[in-house]
Steps between C-alpha positions, in 0.01 A plus 500: 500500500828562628814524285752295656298161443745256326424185357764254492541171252680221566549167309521117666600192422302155567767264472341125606667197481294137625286692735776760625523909431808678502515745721691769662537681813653880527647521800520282805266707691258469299254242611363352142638371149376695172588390109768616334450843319467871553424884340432566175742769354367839310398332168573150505278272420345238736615195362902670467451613877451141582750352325760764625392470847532128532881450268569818762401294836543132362684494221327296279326654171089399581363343206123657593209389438157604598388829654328301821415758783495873498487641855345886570533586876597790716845466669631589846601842346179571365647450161270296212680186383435300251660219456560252189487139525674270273564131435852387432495222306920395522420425916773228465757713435433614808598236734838541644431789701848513644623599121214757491587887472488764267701885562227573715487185763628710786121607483453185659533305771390175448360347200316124575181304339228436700264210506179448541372601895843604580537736812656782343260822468517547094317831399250565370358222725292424135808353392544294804139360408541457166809277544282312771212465271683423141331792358747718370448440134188576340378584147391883655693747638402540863424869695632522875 
């Protein structure tokens, strides 16, 4: 085993409204939408990393709900992610994304919702599927 494996931890957001996701995209090279969200500081705790992550990028305090997905994958830097899933319950107050940003917007640049079979690459491409198929809540927490 070597010793410069890292894992990495990251938090997101599910954020649906009548058939739409909130998404966001981090640059306008980059070819796909992802949800709202991102790393896990030294010694917080899941559930704070979300809510910090989204008031950062959106906001808007997330009222959460469920644990939904939990995602363990490889990345392009041959880093282990894993990556936290929740359900925002307050999706309304979500809406107006023109009066959407938090300190940390410049993060992003463009923040939309999506609908079902929309163009737009979101990943992971289970999202994109999920939205498609109404199957993003569920009484188990789901494994990708």
């Amino acid at each position: 085993m070597k010793d410069n494996k890292k894992t990495d931890i990251r938090c997101r957001a599910i954020i649906v409204y009548q058939d739409k996701i909130l998404v966001v995209k981090h640059s306008e090279k980059s070819g796909f939408y992802a949800l709202p969200g991102g790393h896990l500081e030294w010694g917080e705790n899941v559930k704070d990393c979300m809510i910090r992550e989204i008031i950062e990028e959106l906001g808007v305090k997330p009222e959460l709900g469920r644990l939904l997905v939990v995602k363990n994958f490889i990345d392009k830097n041959n880093e282990q992610s894993i990556e936290f899933y929740f359900e925002v319950i307050n999706s309304a107050d979500y809406l107006d994304i023109e009066k959407l940003g938090g300190t940390h917007k410049y993060e992003l640049f463009d923040i939309c919702w999506i609908g079902k079979n929309d163009s737009r690459e979101i990943k992971p491409s289970q999202i994109q599927t999920d939205l498609n198929n109404g199957t993003f809540f569920s009484d188990v927490v789901r494994f990708l």
